[in-house]
N, C-alpha and C positions, 0 to 999 in steps of 0.2 A: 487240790488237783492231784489224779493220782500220775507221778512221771513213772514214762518209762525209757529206758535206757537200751540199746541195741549198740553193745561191744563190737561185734563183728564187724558195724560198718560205722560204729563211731559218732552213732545218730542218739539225739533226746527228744522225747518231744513227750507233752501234760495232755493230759482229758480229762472233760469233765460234764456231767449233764447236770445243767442247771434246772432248778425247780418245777421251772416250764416245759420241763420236757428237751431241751435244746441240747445239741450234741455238740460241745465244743473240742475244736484240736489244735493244739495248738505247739508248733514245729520247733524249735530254736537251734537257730543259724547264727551266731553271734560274730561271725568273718563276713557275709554277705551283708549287703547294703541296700538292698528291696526287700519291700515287705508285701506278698501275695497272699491275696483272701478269694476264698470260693465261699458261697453260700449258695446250699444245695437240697434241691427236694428228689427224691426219686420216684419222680413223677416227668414218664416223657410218653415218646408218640405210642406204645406199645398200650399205654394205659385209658385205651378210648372205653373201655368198659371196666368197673371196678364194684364189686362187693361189699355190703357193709356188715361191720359185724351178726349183725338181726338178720340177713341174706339176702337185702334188698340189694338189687344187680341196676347200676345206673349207668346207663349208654348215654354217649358224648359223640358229634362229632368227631371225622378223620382230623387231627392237626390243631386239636384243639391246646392241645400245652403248648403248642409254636403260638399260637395266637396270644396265649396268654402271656407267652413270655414278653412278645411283642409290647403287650400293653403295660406291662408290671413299669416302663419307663417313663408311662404320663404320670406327670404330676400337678397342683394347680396353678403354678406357675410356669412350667412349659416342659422340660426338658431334662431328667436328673444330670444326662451325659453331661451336660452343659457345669454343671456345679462341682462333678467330679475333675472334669480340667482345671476347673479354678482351682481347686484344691490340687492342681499338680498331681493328680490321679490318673491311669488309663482304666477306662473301665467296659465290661465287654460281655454278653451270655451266650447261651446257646442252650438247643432243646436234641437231644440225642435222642433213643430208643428208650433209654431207661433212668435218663436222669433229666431236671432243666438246672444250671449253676449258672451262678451272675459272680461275677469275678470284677476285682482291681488289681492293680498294682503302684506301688510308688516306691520313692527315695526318700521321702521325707521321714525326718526321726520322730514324728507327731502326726499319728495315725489317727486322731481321735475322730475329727472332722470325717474323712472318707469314711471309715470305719460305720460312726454311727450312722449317716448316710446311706449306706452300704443297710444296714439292720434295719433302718426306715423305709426305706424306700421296698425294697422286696416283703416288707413286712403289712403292708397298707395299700389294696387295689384302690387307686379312683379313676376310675373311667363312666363316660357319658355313651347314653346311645349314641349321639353323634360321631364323638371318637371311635366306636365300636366300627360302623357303618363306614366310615373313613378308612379305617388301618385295614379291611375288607380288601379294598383295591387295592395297597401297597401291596398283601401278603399274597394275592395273585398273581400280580406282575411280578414278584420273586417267584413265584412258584412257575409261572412260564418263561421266565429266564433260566431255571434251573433244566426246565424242558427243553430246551434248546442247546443245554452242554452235552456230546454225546458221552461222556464219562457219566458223569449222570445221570442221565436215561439209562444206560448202560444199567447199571443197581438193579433201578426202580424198576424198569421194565424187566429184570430177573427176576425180581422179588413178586411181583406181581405174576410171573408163571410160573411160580414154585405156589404160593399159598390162597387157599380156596378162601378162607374167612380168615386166616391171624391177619392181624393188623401190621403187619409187615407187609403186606400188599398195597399198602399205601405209604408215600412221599410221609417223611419225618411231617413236613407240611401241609399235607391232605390233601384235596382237591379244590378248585376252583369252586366245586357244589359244596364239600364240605366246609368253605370255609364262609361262602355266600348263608349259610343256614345258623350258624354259630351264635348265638345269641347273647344281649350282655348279662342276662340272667343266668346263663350256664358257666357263661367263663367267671362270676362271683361263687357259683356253688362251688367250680372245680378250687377254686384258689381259697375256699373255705375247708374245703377237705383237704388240698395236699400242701396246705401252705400254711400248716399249724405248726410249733416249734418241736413238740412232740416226733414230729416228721422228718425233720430237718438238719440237715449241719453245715456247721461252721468251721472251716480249717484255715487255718493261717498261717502260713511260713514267715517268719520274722528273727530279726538279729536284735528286735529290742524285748524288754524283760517280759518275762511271762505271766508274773502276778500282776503287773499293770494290766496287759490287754486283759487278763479274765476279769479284772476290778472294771475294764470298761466296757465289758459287753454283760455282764451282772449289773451295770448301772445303769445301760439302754435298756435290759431286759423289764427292769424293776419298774419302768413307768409304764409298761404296758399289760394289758390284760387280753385272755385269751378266754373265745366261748370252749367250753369240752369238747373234746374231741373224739369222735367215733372211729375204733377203730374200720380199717379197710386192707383190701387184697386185690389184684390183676384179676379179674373174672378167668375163669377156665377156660378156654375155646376151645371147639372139639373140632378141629380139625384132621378132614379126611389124611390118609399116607400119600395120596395119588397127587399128583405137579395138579396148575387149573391149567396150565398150558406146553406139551410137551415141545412148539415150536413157534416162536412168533418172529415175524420179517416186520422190521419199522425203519420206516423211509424216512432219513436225515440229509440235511446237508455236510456231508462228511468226504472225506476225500478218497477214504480208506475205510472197508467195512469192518466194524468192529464186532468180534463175536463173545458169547460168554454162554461156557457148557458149566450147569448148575445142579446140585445133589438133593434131595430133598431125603433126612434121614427122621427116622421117631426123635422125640424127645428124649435124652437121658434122665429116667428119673431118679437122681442121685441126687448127693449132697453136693452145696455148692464146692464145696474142694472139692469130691471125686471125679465134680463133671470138670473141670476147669483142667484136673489134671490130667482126663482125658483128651481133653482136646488140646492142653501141650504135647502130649505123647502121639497122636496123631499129625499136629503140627511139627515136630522132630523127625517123622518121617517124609514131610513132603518136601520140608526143608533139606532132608539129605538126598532130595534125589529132583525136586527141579528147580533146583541151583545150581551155580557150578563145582560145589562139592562134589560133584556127580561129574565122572571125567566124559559123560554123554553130554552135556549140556551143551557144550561147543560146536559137537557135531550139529545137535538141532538145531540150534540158530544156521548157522552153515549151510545147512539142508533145506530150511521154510518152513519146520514144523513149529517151529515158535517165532517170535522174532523180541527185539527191543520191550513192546508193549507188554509183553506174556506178563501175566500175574495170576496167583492162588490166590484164595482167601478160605479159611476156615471157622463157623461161629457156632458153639454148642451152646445156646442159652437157656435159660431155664426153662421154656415152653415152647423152643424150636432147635433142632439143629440142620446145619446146610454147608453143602462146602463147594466153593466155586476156583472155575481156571477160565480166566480171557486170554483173548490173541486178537491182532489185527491179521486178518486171513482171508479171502476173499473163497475160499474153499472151506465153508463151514464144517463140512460133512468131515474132511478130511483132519482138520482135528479135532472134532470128536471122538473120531477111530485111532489117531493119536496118543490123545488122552485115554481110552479106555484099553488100550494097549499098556499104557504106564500103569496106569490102576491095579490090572490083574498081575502084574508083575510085582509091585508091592504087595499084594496080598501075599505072598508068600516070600517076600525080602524080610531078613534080619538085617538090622540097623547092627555094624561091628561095633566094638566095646571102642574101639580108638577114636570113631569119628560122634559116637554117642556123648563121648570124657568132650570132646572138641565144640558139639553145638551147645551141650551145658554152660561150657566156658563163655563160649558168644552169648545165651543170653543172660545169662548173670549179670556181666558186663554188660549189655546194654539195659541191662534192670537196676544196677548201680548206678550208670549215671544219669541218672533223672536225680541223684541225690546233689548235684550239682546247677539245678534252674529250681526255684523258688516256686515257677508257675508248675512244673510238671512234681512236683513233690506233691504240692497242695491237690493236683488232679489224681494222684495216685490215694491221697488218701480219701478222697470220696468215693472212686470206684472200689477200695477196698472195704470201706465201710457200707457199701451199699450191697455190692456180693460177698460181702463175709470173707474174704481171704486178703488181708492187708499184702502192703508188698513186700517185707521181710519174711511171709509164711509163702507167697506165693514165690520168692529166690529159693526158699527151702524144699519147696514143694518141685520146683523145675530140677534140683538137683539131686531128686530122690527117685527121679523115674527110670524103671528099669528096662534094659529090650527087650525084656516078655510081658512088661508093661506096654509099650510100643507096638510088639505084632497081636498082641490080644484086641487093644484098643482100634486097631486097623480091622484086621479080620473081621472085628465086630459087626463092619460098617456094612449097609446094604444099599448098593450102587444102581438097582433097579429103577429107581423113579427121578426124572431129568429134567430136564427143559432145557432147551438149545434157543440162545438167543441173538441174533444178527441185526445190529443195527446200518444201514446201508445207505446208500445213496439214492437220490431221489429219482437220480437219470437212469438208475439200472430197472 
């Protein structure tokens, strides 16, 4: 295993790729008394269309990785959740944009049981048409209970009037049609392509020895066998610059209308650092100015151009960028004229050198301590193994950005293309 060692923050932790292609990481916490494992493909909702090496382009169903994750937990006895309890295990997944990870956790100082549980069970689809056809209506009843939270909707219905064809127009979960169409044949091909060891990793945050667990998952690995594997990529989409919907009204039972004014920018075509540290350096400017850093912030709440609910969000990803501001407002119109009031004002604000030293500091500090939860170490190291910027490069990377790095990366931005979104009341 090769370790490495990070003085700075006082951390170790091994890797290693096993023969099979398997990305093994393994953390060592030897004061901590849980031991946290992700196993992880990065493979989520984004990847409904994917590339083979020869250029063959395979289209999948909207929500087809939710479904499958769904299914990855039969087994021919009933239930894996069931056997990780016994085992004194919590065990749990989820299907993001760009990853699906199946996660435990325990206290026990003999991991072997979950553990190898853990490599079998995500290792081995069995599912019947019948359970297919079944897990059908649970994954829609989630998906119209999702429809019914207006935070929620809120997203989805931005994301849907921001993009014409990315797959971001669609619920992490798809639709009701995408998921009635889904078949058990597609979800065996997908879990044949993104669910090879080649693909995949292993991270484990743990206070017991390191050469043990890699002796134990070298030893699950060894009885199994893997067809080849072709490589693949996220097909291209060519997605027009223009929103699909510059204003949509959706009628909720809600008490208070909830609005959200949304950016639609190009994609950065940069390296994954440059983009990542662009959209820190952008995020450090909205961060100094609609927070209370900003000795205006009080006024606005004060006034009703924001209120309690106000939130930003910013995401530069690798085949989209967007950046959104909600309020609950009953005067949509009125901030957006708000907001784009603050915009043009940033476009020519310098971040000062004192308050620059000051948001560094906060998130250093809050990128540090995730070194102290076992779960969010283990999450940190799959999203940094998946975008290429671990999170010791990406504290060095937040603390290296300059304030002509900050008004370049702002400047850059073009605010032309929107979507205004108001979710409301049914009586209005």
């Amino acid at each position: 295993m090769k370790k490495t060692i990070e003085p700075r923050f006082d951390e170790t932790y091994y890797t290693e790729v096993l023969d099979n292609g398997l990305t093994l990481v393994i953390w060592h916490k030897p004061l901590f008394t849980t031991t946290s494992c992700i196993f992880a493909t990065p493979y989520g909702a984004l990847d409904v269309s994917q590339t083979l090496k020869d250029g063959t382009v395979i289209c999948d169903p909207a929500g087809i990785a939710h479904f499958l994750e769904h299914k990855m937990f039969e087994c021919e006895h009933g239930d894996v959740m069931t056997d990780f309890s016994e085992m004194g295990a919590n065990v749990n997944a989820f299907t993001s944009y760009s990853e699906t990870c199946y996660t435990f956790s325990t206290c026990q100082k003999d991991i072997t049981k979950p553990l190898n549980l853990l490599l079998d069970f995500v290792q081995k689809l069995e599912i019947t048409e019948e359970s297919v056809e079944r897990e059908k209506g649970i994954i829609i009843q989630e998906l119209a209970m999702y429809q019914q939270m207006p935070d929620s909707r809120l997203f989805n219905e931005t994301f849907k009037a921001l993009y014409v064809h990315h797959p971001l127009n669609e619920d992490i979960g798809g639709t009701a049609e995408s998921v009635r169409s889904t078949t058990k044949q597609q979800l065996q091909e997908c879990f044949q392509r993104n669910y090879h060891p080649s693909r995949m990793t292993l991270a484990i945050v743990t206070p017991l020895e390191p050469q043990k667990i890699l002796n134990l998952v070298k030893e699950n690995q060894s009885k199994k066998s893997f067809p080849e594997h072709l490589p693949l990529s996220r097909t291209s989409i060519d997605e027009p610059f223009e929103v699909a919907n510059p204003h949509a009204v959706i009628k909720m039972d809600v008490g208070r209308t909830k609005v959200s004014l949304a950016y639609k920018f190009k994609p950065l075509l940069k390296s994954d650092k440059d983009r990542i540290a662009e959209e820190w350096a952008v995020r450090f400017l909205l961060e100094s100015h609609f927070t209370s850093l900003n000795p205006d912030y009080q006024n606005w709440l004060d006034e009703g151009f924001i209120n309690d609910y106000f939130f930003y969000e910013v995401d530069f990803g690798k085949d989209y960028a967007m950046m959104m501001f909600a309020n609950e407002t009953e005067n949509a119109l009125q901030f957006q004229t708000f907001i784009e009031q603050q915009l043009a004002e940033l476009q020519n604000k310098t971040l000062s050198l004192k308050l620059l030293t000051q948001l560094k500091k906060r998130y250093a500090g809050q990128a540090m301590r995730i070194y102290n939860s076992p779960d969010d170490i283990a999450s940190s190291i799959i999203k940094g193994l998946f975008c290429k910027v671990d999170y010791f490069t990406l504290i060095r990377l937040i603390e290296s950005i300059s304030q002509s790095q900050i008004q370049d990366a702002f400047q850059q931005l073009d605010f032309s293309n929107y979507s205004l979104i108001e979710i409301t009341s049914k009586e209005k």
